[in-house]
SEPAVEX-79734 format. One line per field, with one value per atom (N, C-alpha, C): residue number from 1; x, y, z. Coordinates in Angstrom, 2 decimals, decimal comma. Atoms other than C-alpha are relative to their C-alpha. Example, Ala and Ser with C-alpha at 12.3 -4.5 7.8 and 13.67 -1.06 7.14 Angstrom:
guba	1/1/1/2/2/2
X	0,89/12,30/0,90/-0,82/13,67/-0,77
Y	-1,19/-4,50/1,20/-1,19/-1,06/1,09
Z	0,00/7,80/0,00/-0,06/7,14/0,73
end
This chain:
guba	1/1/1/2/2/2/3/3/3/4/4/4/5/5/5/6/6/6/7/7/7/8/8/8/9/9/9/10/10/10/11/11/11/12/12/12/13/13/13/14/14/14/15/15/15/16/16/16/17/17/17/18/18/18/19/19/19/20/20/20/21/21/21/22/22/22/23/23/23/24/24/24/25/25/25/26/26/26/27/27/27/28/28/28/29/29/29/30/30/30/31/31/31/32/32/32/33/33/33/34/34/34/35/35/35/36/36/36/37/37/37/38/38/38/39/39/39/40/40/40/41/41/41/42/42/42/43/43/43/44/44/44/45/45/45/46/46/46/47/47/47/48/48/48/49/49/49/50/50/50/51/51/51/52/52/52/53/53/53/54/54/54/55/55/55/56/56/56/57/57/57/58/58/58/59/59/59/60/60/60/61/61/61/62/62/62/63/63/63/64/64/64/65/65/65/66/66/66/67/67/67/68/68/68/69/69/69/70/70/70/71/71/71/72/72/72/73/73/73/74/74/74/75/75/75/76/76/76/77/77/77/78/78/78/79/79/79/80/80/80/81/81/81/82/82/82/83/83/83/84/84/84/85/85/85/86/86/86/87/87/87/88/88/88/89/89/89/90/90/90/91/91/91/92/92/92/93/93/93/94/94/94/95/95/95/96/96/96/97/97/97/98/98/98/99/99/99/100/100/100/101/101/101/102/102/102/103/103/103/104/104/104/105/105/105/106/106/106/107/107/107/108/108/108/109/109/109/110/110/110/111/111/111/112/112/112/113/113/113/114/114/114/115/115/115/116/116/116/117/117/117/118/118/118/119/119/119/120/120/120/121/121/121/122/122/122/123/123/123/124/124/124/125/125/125/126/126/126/127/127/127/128/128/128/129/129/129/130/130/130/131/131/131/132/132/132/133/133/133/134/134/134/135/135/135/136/136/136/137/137/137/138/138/138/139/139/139/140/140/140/141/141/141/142/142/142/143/143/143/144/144/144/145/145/145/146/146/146/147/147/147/148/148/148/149/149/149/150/150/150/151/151/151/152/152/152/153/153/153/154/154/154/155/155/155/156/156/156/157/157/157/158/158/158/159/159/159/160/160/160/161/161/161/162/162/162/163/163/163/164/164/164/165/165/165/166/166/166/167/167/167/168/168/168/169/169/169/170/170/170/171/171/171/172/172/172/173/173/173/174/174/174/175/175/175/176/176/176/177/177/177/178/178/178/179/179/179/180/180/180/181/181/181/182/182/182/183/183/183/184/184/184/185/185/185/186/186/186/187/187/187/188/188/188/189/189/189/190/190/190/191/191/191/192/192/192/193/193/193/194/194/194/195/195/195/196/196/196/197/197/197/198/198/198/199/199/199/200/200/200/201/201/201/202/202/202/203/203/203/204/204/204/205/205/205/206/206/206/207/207/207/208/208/208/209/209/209/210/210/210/211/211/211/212/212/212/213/213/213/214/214/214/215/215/215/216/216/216/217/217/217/218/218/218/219/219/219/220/220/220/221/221/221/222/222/222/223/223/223/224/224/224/225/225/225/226/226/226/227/227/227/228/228/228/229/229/229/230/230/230/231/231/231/232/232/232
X	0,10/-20,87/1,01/-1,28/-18,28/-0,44/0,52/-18,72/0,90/-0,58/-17,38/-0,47/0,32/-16,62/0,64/-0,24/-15,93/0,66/-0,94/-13,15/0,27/-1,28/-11,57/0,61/-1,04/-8,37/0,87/-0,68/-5,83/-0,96/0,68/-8,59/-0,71/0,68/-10,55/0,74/-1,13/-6,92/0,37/-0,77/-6,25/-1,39/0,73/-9,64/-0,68/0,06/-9,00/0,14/0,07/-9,59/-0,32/0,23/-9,62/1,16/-0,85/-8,29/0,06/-0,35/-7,07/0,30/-0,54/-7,42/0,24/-0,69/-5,38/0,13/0,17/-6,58/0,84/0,10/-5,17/0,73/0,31/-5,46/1,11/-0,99/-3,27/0,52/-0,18/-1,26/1,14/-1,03/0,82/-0,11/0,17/-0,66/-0,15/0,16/-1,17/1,49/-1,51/3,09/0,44/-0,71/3,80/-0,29/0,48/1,70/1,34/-0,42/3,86/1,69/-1,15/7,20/0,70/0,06/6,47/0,30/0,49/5,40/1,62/-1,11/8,62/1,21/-1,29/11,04/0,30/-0,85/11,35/-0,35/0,51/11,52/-0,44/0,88/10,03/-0,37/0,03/8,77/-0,09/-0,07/9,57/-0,97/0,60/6,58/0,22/-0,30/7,67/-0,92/1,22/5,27/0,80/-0,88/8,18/0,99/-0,99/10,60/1,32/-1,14/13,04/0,20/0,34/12,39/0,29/-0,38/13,00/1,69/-0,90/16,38/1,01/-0,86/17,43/-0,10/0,41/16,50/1,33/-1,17/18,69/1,50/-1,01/21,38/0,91/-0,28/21,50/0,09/0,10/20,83/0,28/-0,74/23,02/-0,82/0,63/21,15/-0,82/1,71/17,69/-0,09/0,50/15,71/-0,53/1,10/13,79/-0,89/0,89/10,66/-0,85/1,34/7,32/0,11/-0,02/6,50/-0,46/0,40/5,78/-0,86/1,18/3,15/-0,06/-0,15/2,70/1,29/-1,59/6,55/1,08/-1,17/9,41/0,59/-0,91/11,69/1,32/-1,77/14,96/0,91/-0,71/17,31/-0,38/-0,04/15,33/-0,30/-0,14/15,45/-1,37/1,57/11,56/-0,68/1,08/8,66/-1,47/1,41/4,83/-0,73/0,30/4,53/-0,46/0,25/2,94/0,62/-0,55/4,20/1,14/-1,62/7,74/0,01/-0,05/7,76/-0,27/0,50/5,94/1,46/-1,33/9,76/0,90/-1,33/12,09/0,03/-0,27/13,76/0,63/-0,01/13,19/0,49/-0,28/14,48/1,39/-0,91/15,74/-0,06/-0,20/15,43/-0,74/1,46/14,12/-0,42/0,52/12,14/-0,47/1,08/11,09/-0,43/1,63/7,70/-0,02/1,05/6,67/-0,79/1,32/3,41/-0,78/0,64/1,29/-1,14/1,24/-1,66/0,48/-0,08/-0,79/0,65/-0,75/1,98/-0,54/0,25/0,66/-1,00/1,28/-2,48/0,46/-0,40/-0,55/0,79/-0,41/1,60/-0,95/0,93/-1,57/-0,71/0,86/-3,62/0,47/-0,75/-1,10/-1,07/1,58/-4,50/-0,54/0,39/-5,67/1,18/-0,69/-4,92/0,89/-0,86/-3,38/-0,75/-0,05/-2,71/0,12/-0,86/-2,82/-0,29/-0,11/-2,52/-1,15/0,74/-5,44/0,13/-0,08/-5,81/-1,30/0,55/-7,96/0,49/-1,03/-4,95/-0,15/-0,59/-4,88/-1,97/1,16/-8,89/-0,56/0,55/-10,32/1,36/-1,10/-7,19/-0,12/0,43/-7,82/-1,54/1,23/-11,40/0,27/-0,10/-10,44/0,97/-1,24/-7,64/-0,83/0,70/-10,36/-1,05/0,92/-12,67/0,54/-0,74/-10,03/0,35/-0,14/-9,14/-1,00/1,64/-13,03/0,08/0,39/-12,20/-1,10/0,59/-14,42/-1,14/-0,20/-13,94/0,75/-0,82/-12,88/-0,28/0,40/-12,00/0,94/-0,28/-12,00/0,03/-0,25/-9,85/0,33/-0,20/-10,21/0,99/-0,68/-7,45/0,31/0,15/-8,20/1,08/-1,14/-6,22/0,23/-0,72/-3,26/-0,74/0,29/-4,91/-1,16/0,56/-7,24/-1,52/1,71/-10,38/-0,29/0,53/-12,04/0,13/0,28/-12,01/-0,64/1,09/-13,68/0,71/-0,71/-10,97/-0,37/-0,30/-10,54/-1,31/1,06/-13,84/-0,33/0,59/-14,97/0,80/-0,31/-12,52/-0,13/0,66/-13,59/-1,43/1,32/-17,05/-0,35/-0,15/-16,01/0,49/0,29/-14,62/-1,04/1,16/-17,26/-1,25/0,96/-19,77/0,38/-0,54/-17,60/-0,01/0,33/-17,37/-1,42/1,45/-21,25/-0,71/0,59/-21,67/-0,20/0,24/-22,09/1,14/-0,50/-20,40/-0,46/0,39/-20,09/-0,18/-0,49/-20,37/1,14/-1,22/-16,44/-0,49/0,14/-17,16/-0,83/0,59/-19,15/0,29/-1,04/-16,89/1,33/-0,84/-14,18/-0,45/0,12/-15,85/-0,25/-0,10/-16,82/0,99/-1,41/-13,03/0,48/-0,59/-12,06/-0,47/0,10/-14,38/0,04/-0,44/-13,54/1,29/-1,30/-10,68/1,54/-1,05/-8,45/0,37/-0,34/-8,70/0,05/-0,39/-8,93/1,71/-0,68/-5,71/1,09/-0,97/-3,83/-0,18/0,50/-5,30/0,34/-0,34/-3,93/0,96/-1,46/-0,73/0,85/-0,74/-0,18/0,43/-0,03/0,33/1,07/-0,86/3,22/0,27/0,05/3,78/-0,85/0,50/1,03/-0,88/-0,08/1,41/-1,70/0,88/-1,42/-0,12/0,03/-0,59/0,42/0,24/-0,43/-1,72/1,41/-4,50/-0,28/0,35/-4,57/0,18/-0,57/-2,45/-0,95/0,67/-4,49/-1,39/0,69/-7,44/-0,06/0,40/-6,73/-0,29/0,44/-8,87/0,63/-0,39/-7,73/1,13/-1,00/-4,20/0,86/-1,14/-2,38/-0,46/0,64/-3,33/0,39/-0,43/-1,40/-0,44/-0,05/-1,76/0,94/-1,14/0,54/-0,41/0,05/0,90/1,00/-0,81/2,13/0,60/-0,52/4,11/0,78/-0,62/5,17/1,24/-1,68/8,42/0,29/-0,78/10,74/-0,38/0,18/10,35/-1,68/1,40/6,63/0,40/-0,07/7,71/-1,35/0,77/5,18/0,50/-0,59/5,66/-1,08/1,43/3,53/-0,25/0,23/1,66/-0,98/1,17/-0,72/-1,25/0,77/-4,03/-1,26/0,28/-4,98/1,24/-0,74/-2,09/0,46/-0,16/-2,16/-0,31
Y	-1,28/-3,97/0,06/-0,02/-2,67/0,00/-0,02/-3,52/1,26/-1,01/-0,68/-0,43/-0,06/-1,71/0,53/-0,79/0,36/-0,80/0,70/-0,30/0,73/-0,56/1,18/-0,42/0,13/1,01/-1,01/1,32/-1,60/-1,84/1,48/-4,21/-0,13/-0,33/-2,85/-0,66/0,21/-2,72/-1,80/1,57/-6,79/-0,38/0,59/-7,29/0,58/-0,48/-5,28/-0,57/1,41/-7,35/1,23/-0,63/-6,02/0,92/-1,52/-2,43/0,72/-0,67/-0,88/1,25/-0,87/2,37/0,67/-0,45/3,60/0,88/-1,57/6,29/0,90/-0,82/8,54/1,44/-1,45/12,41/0,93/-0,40/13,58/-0,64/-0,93/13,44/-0,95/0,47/10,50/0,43/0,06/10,54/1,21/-0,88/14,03/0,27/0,04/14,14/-0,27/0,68/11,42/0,58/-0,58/12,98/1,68/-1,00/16,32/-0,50/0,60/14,45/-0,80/0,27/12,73/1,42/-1,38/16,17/0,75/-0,44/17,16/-0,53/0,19/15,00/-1,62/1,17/11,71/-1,23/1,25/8,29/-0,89/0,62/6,44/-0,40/-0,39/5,84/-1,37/1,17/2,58/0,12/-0,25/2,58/-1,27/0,61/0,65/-0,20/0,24/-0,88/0,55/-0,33/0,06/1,06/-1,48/3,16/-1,10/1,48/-0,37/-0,05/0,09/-1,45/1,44/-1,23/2,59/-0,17/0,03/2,53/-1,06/1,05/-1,04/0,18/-0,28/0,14/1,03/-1,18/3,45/-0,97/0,07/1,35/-0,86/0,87/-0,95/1,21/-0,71/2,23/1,38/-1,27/5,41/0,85/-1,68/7,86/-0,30/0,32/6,95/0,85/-0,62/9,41/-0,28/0,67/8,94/1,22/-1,07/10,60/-0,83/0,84/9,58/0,57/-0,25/9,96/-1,40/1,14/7,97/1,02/-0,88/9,46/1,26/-1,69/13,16/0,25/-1,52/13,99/-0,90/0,66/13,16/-0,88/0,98/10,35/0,22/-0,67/11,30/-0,72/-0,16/10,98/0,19/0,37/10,66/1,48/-1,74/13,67/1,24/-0,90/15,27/-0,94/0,78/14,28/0,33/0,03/13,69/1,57/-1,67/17,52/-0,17/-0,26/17,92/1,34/-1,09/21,62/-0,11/0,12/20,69/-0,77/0,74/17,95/0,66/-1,02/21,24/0,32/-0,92/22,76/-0,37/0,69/20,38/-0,88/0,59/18,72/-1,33/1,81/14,83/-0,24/0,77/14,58/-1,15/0,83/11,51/-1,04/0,54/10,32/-1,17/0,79/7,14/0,44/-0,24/7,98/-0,80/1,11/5,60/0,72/-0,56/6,55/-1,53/1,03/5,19/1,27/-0,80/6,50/-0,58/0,68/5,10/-0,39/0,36/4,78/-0,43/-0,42/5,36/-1,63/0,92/2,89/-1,08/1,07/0,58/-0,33/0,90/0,35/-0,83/0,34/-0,14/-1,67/1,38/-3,22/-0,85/1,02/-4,73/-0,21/-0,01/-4,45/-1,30/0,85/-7,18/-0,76/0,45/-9,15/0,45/-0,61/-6,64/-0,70/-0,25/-7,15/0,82/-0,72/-3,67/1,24/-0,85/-0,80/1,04/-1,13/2,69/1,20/-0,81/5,67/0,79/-0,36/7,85/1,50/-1,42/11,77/0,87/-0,99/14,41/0,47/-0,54/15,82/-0,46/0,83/13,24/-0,92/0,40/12,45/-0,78/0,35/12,93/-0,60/0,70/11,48/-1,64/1,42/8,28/-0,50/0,34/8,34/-0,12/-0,21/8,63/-1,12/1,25/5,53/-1,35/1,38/3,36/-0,14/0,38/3,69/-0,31/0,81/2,80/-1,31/1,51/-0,12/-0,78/0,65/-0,94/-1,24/0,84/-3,13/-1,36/0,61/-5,90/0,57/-0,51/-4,78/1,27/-1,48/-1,31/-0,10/-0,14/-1,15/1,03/-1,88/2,38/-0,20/0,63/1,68/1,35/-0,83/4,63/-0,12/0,70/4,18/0,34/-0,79/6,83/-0,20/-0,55/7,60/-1,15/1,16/5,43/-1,47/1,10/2,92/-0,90/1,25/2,02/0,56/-0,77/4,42/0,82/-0,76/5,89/1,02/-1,50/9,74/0,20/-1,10/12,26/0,13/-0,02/12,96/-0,90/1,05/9,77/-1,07/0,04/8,94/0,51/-0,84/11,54/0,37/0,51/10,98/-0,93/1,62/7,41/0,54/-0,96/9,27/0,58/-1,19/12,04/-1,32/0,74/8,89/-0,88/0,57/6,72/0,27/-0,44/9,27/0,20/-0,14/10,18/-1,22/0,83/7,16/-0,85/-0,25/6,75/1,01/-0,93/9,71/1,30/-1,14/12,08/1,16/-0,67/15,11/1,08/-0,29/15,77/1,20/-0,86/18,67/0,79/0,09/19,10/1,89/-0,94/22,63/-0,40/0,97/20,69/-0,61/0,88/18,27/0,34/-0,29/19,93/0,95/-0,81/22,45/-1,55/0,53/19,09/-0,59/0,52/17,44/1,40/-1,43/21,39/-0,04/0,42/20,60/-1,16/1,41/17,45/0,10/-0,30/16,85/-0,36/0,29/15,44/1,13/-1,24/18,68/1,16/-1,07/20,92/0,00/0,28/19,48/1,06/-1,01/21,63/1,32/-1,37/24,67/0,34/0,21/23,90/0,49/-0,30/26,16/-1,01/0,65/23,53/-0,91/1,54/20,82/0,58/-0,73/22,42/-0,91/0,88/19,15/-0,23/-0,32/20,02/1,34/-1,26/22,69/0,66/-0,47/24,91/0,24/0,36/24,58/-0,99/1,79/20,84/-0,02/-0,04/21,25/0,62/-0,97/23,65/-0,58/1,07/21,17/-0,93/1,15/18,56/-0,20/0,06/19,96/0,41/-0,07/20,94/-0,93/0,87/19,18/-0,32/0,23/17,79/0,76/-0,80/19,40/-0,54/0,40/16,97/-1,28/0,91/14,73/-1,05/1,48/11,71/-0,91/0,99/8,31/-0,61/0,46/7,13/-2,07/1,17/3,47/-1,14/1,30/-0,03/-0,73/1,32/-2,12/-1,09/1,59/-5,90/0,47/0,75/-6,97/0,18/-0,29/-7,29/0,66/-0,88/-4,21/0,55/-0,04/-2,98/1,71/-1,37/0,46/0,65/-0,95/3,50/0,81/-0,35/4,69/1,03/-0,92/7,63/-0,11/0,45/7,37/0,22/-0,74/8,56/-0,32/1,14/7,79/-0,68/0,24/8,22/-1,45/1,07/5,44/-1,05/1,44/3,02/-1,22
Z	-0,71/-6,93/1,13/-1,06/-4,38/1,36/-1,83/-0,70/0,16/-1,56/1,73/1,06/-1,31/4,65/0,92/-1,16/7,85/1,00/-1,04/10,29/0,76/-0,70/13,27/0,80/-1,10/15,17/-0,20/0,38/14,96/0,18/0,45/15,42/-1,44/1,17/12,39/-1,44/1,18/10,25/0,06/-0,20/11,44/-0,99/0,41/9,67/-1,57/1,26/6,84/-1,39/1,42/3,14/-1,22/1,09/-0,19/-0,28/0,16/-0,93/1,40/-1,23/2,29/-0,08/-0,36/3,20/1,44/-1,91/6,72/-0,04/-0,31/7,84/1,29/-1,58/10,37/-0,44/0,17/10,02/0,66/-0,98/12,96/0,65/0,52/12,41/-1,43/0,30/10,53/-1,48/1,46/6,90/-0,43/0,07/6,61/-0,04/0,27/7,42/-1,05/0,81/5,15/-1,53/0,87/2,60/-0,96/-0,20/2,87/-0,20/0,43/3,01/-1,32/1,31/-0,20/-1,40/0,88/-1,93/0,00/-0,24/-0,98/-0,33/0,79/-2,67/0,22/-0,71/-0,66/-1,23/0,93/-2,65/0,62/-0,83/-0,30/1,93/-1,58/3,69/-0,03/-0,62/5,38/1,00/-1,30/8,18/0,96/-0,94/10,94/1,64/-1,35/14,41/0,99/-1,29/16,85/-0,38/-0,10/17,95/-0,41/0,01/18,19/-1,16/2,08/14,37/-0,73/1,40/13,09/0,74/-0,72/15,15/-0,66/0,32/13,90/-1,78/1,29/10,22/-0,28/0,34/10,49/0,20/-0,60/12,03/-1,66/0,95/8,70/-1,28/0,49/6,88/0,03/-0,33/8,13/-0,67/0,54/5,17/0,02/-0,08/5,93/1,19/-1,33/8,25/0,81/-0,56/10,88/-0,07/-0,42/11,63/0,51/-0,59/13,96/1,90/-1,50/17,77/0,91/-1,34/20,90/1,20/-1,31/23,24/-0,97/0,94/20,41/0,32/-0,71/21,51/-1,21/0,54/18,85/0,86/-0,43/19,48/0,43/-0,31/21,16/-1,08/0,91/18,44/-1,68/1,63/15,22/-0,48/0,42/12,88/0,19/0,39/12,84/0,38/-0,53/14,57/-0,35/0,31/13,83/-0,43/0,65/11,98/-1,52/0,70/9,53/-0,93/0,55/9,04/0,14/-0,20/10,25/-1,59/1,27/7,39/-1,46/0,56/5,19/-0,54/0,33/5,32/-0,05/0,18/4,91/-1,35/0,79/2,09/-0,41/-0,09/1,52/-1,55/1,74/-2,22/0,05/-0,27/-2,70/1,17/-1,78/0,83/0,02/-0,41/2,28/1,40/-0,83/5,18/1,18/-1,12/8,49/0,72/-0,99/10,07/0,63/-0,85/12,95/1,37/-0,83/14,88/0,65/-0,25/17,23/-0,41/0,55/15,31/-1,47/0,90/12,12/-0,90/0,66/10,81/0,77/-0,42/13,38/-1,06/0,92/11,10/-1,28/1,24/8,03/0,83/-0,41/9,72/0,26/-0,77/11,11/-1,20/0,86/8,03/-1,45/1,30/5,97/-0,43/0,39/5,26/-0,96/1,48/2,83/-1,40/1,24/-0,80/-0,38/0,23/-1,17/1,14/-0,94/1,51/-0,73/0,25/0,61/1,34/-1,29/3,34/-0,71/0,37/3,76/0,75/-0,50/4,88/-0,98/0,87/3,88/-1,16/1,12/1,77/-0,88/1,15/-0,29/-0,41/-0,23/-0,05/-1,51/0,81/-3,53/-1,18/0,82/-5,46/0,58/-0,42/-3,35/-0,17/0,40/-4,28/-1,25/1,74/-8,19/0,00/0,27/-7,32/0,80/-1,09/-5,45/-1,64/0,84/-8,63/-1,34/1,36/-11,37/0,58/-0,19/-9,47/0,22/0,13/-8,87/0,80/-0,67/-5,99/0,27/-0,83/-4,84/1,47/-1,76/-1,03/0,27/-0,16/0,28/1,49/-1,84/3,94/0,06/-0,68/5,38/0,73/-1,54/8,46/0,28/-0,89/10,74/1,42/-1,43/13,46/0,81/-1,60/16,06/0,93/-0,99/19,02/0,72/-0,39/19,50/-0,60/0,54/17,45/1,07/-0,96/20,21/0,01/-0,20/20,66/-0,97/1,43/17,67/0,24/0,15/16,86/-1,01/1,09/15,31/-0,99/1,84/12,23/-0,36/1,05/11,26/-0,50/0,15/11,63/-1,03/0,66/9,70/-1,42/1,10/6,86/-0,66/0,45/6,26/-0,59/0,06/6,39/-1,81/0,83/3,87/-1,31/1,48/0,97/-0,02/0,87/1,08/-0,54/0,45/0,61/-1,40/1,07/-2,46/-0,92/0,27/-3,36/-0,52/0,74/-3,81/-0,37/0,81/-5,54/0,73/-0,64/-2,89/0,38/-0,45/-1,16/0,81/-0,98/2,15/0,22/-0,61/4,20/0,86/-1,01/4,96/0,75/-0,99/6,46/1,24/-1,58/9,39/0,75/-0,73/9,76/0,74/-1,09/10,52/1,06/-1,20/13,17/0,52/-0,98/14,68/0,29/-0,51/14,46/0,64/-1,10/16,12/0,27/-1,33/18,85/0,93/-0,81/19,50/0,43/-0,73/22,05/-1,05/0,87/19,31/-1,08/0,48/17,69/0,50/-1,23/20,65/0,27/-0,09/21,54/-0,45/0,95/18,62/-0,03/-0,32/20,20/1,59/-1,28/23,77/0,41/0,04/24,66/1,10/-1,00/27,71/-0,77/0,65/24,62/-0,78/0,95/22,79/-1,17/1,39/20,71/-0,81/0,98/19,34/-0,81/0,73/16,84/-0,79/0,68/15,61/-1,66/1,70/12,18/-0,75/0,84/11,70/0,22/0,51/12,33/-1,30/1,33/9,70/-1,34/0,99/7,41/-0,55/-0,35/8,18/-0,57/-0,01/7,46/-1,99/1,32/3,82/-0,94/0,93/1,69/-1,46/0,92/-1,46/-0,40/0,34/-1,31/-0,95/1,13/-3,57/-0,47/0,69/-6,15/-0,26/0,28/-5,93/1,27/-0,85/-3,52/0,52/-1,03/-1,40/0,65/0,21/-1,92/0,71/-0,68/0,37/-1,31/0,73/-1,68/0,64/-0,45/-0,60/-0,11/0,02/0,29/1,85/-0,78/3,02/1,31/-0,41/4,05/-0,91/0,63/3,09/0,01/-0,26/1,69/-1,05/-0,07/1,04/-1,32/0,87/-2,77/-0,43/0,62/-4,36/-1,51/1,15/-7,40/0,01/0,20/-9,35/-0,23/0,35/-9,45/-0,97/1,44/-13,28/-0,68/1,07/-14,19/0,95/-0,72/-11,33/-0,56
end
């Protein structure tokens, strides 16, 4: 029978075993999700602004994208948008993400067997790729704000697959009025917060928008490949 077990934050992801899923909602995986859909061949996620910088430098046509404190990175091309990432064209492209929560979880999580990124977007396609591979162990690493203090999304996406996962289904109309009153979703409703856009919540919040998984693969470099998750 399959354990699920519950994680958050970058201590959660260091103690992550099995099938890994890294969660974080707002705003990294919800991006990467969107950047994929859009053409790219794969995302390098990187722990440091340093590490995407020394990546491009070895790699001139590689993009950057990711933030430091919610604010793009002074020089890299697009930052932590979900809807920015919505309108641009990644075909072809490799991509380096780095986010403070986000990619940190995925670097910290090397422990697991296999990493895949998690989002609402991509929710029930990762529930239909956790039950063909029929795990063992499933750790639903929630990795809240800045990887340090739990939230309400990511919470509440961990929430939303393992109920799926045993057969159930949640109440996402509940959940998200309580991630839009929680400050991590207030936030994207704030005009003093301009970096963060009112229609990366909106993004963010669409459930099951695309049916593939967004997959870690070993090496080197630990890049982020998509794939589907009837022929994994």
């Amino acid at each position: 029978m399959m354990e699920i077990r519950r994680l958050s934050t970058v201590a959660g992801a260091q103690e992550a075993r099995g099938l890994a899923v890294i969660i974080d909602v707002f705003r990294a995986f919800t991006t990467a999700a969107h950047v994929m859909a859009n053409g790219a061949e794969r995302i390098a996620p990187v722990l440091t602004v340093e590490e995407s910088f020394q990546l491009k430098k070895l790699h001139p046509d590689w993009l950057q994208i990711g933030e430091e404190g919610g604010i793009i990175v002074k020089g890299f091309d697009y930052g932590n948008s979900p809807y920015d990432a919505s309108l641009a064209d990644f075909t072809g492209r490799t991509v380096i993400q780095r986010t403070g929560a986000g990619t940190n979880g995925v670097v910290n999580a090397s422990g697991a067997e296999e990493r895949i990124l998690g989002s609402f977007v991509m929710a029930e396609a990762i529930v239909g790729y956790i039950k063909g591979k029929d795990p063992d162990v499933v750790s639903l690493v929630a990795m809240g704000d800045v990887g340090v203090e739990p939230n309400e999304e990511d919470e509440s996406c961990a929430e939303y697959i393992e109920s799926r996962l045993r057969g159930y289904t949640p109440d996402f109309g509940e959940m998200k009025k309580r991630i839009r009153a929680a400050p991590s979703g207030a936030k994207f409703f704030d005009p003093a917060r301009t970096q963060f856009r009112e229609q990366d919540f909106h993004l963010a919040m669409e459930l099951d928008r695309f049916d593939f998984v967004l997959r870690v693969e070993r090496g080197e470099i630990p890049y982020v490949v998509r794939v589907n998750p009837l022929s994994a």
